[in-house]
KETI-700376 format. One record per residue (C-alpha): residue number from 0; z, x, y. Coordinates in nm, 2 decimals. Each point is the difference from the previous one (the first is absolute). Layout:
<romar: NUM | zz: Z | xx: X | yy: Y>
...
***
This chain:
<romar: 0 | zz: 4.42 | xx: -11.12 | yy: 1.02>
<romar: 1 | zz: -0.20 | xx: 0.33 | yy: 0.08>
<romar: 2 | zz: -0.09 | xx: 0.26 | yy: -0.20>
<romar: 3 | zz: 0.21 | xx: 0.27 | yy: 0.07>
<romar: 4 | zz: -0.31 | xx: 0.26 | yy: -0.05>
<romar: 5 | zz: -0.11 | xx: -0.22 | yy: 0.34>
<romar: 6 | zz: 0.32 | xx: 0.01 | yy: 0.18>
<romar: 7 | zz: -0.08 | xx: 0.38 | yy: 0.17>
<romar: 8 | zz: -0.31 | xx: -0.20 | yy: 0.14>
<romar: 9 | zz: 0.14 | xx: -0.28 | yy: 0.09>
<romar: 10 | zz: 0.32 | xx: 0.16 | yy: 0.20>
<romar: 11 | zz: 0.00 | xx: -0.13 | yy: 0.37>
<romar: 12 | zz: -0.30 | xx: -0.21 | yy: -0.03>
<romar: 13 | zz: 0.08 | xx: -0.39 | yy: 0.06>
<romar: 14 | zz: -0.34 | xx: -0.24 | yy: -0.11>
<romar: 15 | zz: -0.06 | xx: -0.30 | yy: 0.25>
<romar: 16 | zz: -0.26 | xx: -0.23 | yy: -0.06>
<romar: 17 | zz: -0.29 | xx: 0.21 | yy: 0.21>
<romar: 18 | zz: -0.12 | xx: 0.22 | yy: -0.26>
<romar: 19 | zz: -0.23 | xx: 0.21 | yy: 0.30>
<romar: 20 | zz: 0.32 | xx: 0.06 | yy: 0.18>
<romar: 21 | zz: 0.21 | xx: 0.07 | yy: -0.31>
<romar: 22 | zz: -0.29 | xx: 0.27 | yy: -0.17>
<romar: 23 | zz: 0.01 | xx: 0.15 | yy: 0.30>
<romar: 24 | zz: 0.37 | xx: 0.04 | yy: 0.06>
<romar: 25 | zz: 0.00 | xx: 0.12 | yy: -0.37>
<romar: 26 | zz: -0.27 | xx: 0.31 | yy: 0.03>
<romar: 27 | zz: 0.16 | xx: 0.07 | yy: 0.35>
<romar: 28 | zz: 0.33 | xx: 0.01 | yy: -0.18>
<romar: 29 | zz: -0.11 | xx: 0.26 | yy: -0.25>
<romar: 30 | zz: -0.20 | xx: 0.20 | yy: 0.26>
<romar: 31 | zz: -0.32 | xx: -0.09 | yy: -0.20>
<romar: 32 | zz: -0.26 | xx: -0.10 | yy: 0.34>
<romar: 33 | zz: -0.33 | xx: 0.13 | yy: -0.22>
<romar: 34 | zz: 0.06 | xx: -0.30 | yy: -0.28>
<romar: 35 | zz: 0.07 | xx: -0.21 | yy: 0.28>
<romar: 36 | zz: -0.34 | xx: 0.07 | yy: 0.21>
<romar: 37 | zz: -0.18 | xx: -0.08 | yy: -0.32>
<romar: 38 | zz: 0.21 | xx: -0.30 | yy: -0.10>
<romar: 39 | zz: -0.05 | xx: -0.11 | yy: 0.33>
<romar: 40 | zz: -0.36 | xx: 0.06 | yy: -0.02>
<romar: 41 | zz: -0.09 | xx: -0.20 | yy: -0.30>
<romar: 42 | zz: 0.23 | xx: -0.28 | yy: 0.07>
<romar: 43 | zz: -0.28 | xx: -0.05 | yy: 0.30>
<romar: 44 | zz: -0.26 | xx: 0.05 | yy: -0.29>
<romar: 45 | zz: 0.14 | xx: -0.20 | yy: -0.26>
<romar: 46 | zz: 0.04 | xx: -0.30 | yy: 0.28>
<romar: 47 | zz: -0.33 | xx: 0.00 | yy: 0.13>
<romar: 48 | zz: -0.15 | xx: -0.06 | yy: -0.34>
<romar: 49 | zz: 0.22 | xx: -0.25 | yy: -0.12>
<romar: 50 | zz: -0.15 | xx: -0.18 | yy: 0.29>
<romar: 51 | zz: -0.32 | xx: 0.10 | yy: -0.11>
<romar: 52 | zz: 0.05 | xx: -0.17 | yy: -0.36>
<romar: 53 | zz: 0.19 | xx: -0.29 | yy: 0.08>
<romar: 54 | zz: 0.34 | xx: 0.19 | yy: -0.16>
<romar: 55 | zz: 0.35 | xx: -0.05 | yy: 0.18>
<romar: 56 | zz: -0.02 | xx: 0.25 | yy: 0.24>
<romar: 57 | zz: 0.41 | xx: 0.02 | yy: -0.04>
<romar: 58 | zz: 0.03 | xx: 0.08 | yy: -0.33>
<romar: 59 | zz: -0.29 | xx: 0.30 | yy: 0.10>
<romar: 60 | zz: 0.22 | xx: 0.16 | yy: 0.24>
<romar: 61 | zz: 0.30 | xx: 0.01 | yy: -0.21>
<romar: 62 | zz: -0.17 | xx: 0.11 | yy: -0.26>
<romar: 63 | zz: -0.13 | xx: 0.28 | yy: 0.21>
<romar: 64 | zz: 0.31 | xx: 0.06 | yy: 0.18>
<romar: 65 | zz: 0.18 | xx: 0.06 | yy: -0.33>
<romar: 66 | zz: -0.25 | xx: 0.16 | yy: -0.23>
<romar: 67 | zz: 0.10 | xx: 0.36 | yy: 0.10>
<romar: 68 | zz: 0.38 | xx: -0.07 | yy: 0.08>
<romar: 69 | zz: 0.11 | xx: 0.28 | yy: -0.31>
<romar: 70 | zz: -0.16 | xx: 0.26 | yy: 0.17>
<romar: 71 | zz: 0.32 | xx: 0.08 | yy: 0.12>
<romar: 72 | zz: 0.12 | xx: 0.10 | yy: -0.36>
<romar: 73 | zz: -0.06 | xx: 0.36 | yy: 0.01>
<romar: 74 | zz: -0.32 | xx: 0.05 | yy: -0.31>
<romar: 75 | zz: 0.23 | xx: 0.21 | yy: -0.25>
<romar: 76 | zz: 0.28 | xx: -0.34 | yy: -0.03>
<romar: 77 | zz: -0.23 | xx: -0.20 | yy: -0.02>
<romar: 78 | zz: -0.09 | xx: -0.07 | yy: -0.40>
<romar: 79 | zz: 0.42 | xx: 0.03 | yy: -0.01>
<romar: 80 | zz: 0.06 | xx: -0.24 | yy: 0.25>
<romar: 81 | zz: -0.32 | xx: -0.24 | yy: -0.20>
<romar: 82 | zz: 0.19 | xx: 0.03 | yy: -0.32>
<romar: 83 | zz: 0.37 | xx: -0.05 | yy: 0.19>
<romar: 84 | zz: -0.22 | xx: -0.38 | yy: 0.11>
<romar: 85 | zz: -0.10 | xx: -0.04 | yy: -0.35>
<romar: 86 | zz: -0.42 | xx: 0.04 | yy: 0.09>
<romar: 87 | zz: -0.22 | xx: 0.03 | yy: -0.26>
<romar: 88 | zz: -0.13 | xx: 0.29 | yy: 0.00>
<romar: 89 | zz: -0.33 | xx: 0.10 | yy: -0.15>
<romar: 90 | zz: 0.00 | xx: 0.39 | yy: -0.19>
<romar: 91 | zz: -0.34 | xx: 0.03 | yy: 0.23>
<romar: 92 | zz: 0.28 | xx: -0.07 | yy: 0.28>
<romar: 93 | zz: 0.20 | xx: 0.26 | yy: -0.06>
<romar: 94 | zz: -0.29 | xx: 0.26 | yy: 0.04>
<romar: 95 | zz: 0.04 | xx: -0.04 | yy: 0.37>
<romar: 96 | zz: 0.31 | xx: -0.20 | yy: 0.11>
<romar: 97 | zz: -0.13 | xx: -0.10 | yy: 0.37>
<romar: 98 | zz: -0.23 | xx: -0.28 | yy: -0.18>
<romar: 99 | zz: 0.30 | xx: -0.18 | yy: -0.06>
<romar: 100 | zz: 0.08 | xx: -0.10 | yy: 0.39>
<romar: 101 | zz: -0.16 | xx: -0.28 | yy: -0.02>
<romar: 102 | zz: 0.23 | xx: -0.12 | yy: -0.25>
<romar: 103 | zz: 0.28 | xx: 0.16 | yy: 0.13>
<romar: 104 | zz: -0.09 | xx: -0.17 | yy: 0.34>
<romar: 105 | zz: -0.07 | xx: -0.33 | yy: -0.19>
<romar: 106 | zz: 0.42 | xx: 0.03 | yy: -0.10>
<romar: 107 | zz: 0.06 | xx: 0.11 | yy: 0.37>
<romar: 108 | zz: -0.14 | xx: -0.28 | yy: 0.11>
<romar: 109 | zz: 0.20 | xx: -0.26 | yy: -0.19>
<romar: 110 | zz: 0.35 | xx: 0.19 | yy: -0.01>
<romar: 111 | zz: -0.01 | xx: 0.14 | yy: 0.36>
<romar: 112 | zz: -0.22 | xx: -0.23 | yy: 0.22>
<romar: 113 | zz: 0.10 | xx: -0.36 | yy: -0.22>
<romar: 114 | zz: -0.41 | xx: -0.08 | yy: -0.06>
<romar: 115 | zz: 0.00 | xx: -0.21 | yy: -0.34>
<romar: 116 | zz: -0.39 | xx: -0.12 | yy: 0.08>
<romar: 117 | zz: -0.15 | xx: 0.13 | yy: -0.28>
<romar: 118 | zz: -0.32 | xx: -0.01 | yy: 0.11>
<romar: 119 | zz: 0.12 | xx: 0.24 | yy: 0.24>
<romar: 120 | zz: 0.16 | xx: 0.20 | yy: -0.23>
<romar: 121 | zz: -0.30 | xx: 0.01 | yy: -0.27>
<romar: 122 | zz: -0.21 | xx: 0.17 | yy: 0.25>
<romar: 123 | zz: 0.22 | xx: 0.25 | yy: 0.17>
<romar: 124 | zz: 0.01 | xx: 0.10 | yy: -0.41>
<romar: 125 | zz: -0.33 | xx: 0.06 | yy: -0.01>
<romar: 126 | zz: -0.11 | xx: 0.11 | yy: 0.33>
<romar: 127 | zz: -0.08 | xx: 0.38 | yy: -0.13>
<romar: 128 | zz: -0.17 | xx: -0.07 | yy: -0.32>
<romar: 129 | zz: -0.12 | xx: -0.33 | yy: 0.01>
<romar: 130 | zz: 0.01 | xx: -0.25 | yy: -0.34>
<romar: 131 | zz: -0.17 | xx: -0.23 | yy: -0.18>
<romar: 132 | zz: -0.02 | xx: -0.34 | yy: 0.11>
<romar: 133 | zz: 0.14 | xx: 0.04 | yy: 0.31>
<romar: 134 | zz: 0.04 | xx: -0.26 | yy: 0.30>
<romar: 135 | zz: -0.20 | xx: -0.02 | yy: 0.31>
<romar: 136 | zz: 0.34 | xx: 0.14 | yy: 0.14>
<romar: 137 | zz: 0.02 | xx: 0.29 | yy: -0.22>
<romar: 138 | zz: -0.36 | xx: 0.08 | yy: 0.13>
<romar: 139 | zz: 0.05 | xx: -0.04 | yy: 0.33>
<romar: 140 | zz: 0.26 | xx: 0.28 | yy: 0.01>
<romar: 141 | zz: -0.12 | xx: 0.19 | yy: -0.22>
<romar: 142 | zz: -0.31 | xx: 0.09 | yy: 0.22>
<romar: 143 | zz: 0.22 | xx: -0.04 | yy: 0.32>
<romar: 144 | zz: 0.19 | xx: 0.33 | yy: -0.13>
<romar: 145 | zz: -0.31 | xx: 0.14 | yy: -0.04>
<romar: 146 | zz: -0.20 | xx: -0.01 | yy: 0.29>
<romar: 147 | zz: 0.33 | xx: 0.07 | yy: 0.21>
<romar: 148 | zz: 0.04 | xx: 0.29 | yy: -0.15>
<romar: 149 | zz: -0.04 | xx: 0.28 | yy: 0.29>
<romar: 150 | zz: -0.15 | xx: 0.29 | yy: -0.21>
<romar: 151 | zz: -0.14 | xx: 0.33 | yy: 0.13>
<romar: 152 | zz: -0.40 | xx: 0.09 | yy: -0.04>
<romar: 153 | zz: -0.26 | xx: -0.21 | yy: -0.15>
<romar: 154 | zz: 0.08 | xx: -0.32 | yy: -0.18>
<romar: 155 | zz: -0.34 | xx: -0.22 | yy: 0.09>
<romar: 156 | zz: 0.13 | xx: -0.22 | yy: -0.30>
<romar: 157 | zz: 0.25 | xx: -0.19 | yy: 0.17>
<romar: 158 | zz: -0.22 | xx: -0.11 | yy: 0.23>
<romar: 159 | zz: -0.22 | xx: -0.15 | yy: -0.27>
<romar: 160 | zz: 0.32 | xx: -0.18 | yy: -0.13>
<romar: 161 | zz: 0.07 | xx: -0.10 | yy: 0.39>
<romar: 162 | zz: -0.31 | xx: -0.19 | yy: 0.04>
<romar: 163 | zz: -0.03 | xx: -0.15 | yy: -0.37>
<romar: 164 | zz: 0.35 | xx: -0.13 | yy: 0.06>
<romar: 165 | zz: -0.07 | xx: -0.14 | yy: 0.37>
<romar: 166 | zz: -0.36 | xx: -0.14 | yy: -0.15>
<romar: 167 | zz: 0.21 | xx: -0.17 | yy: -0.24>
<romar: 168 | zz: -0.06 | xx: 0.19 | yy: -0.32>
<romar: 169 | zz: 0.35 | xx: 0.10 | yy: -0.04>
<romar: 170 | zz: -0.05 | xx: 0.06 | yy: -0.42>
<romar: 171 | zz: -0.31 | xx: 0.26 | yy: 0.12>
<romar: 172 | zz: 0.25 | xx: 0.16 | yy: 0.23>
<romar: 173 | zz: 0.26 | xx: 0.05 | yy: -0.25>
<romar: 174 | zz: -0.31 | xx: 0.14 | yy: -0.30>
<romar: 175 | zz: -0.10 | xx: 0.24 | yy: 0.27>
<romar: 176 | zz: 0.32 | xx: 0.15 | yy: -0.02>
<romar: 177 | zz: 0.16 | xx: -0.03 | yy: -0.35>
<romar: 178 | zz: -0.37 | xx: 0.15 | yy: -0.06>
<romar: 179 | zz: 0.06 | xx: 0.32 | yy: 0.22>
<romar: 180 | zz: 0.33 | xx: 0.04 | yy: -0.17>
<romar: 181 | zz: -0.19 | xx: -0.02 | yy: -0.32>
<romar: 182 | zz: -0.28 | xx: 0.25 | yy: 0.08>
<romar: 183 | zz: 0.32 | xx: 0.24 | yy: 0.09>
<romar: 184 | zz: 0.18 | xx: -0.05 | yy: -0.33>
<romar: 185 | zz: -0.02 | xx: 0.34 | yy: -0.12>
<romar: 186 | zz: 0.16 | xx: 0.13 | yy: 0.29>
<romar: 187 | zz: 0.23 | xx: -0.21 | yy: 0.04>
<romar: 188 | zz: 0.39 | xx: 0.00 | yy: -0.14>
<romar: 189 | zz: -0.03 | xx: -0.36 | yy: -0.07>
<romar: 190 | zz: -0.18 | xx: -0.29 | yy: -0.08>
<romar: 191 | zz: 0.18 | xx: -0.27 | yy: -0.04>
<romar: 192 | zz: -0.09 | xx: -0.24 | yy: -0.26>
<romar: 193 | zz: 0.05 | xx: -0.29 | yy: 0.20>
<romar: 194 | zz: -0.28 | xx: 0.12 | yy: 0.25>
<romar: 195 | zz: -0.23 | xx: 0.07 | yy: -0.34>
<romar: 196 | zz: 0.05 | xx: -0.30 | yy: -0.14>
<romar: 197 | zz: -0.06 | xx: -0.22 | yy: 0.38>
<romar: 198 | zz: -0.31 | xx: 0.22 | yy: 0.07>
<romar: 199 | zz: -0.15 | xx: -0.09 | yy: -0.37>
<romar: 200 | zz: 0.11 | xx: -0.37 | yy: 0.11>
<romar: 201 | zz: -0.20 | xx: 0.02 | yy: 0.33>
<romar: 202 | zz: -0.29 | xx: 0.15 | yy: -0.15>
<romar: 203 | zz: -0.03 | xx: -0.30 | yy: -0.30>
<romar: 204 | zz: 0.04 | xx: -0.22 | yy: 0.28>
<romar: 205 | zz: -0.32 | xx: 0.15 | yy: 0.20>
<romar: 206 | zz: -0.19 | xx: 0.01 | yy: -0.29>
<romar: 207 | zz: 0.05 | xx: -0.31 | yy: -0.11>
<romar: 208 | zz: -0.09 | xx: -0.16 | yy: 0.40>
<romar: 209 | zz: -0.31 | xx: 0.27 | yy: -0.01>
<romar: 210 | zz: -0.15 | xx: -0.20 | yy: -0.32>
<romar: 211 | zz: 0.09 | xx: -0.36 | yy: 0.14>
<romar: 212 | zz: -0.21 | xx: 0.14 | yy: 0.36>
<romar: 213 | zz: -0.30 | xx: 0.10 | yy: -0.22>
***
């Protein structure tokens, strides 16, 4: 049975087994067409590189068509509504509530749309901050939300993480992001120590295949 904190959401929404056509009867249905550009954007992202390394390129787009679906929780319900699920959340969490989405969506995904892959489900959890020993699938949408993000003025780093991901260095891709959130840190409201402790992860891992190369 569903949540009832979920129920609001869920009102006049009917899953089928096409999650492209239900995702986008769902953001239609709650007047949210921005999300859905973007969803719809890295779902073609997240696809192409599952191709690219050898991942099932279905599991990729429902990942992708899924990761953002709590955006339609308005940002002030939505620790309330994490806590109503039972979702851990971490005190750095409740610094700035919107990090939770991709948990909240995580829940979404399961109660609203019936996904119980959780492969799936592990990386629409992660598809903000990133973790530690995370799947080729986590990766692949991880950077797919990046570089589909449609961001005003100068952002010459996603392009970087574009062509290390399509040259098939997805893990340089992903350090040359977690490493720009890091070198903002100080203005940032959050950090979140699941991105710290991947990025320190990443960075052994370079080290240690820089010393093998020498």
């Amino acid at each position: 049975m569903m949540n009832s904190v979920l129920l609001p959401f869920a009102e006049g929404f009917i899953a089928t087994d096409h999650t492209m056509n239900d995702v986008t009867a769902f953001f239609k249905l709650h007047n949210d067409l921005d999300t859905l550009r973007h969803t719809l954007q890295v779902a073609g992202e997240a696809t192409r590189l599952a191709e690219l390394y050898g991942v099932d390129p279905v599991a990729a787009e429902q990942a992708a068509l899924l990761h953002d679906i709590s955006n339609v929780i308005p940002i002030p319900n939505m620790l309330e509504a994490a806590e109503e699920l039972s979702i851990s959340i971490l005190d750095e969490e409740r610094k700035y509530s919107r990090i939770v989405h991709q948990k909240l969506s995580t829940a979404m995904a399961r109660e609203i749309f019936g996904i119980d892959d959780e492969k799936i489900l592990f990386a629409i959890e992660c598809h903000t901050t990133f973790k530690p020993n995370a799947s080729l699938l986590d990766r692949i949408l991880f950077v797919a939300d990046k570089i589909s993000w449609n961001l005003s003025g100068e952002h010459p780093y996603l392009q970087v993480m574009r062509t290390k991901a399509d040259g098939l260095e997805l893990d340089a891709a992903i350090l040359i992001y977690l490493n720009q959130v890091w070198d903002q840190r100080k203005r940032l409201k959050l950090v979140h120590p699941w991105l710290i402790s991947a990025r320190e992860q990443l960075l052994g891992e370079a080290e240690l295949r820089n010393r093998a190369e020498r």
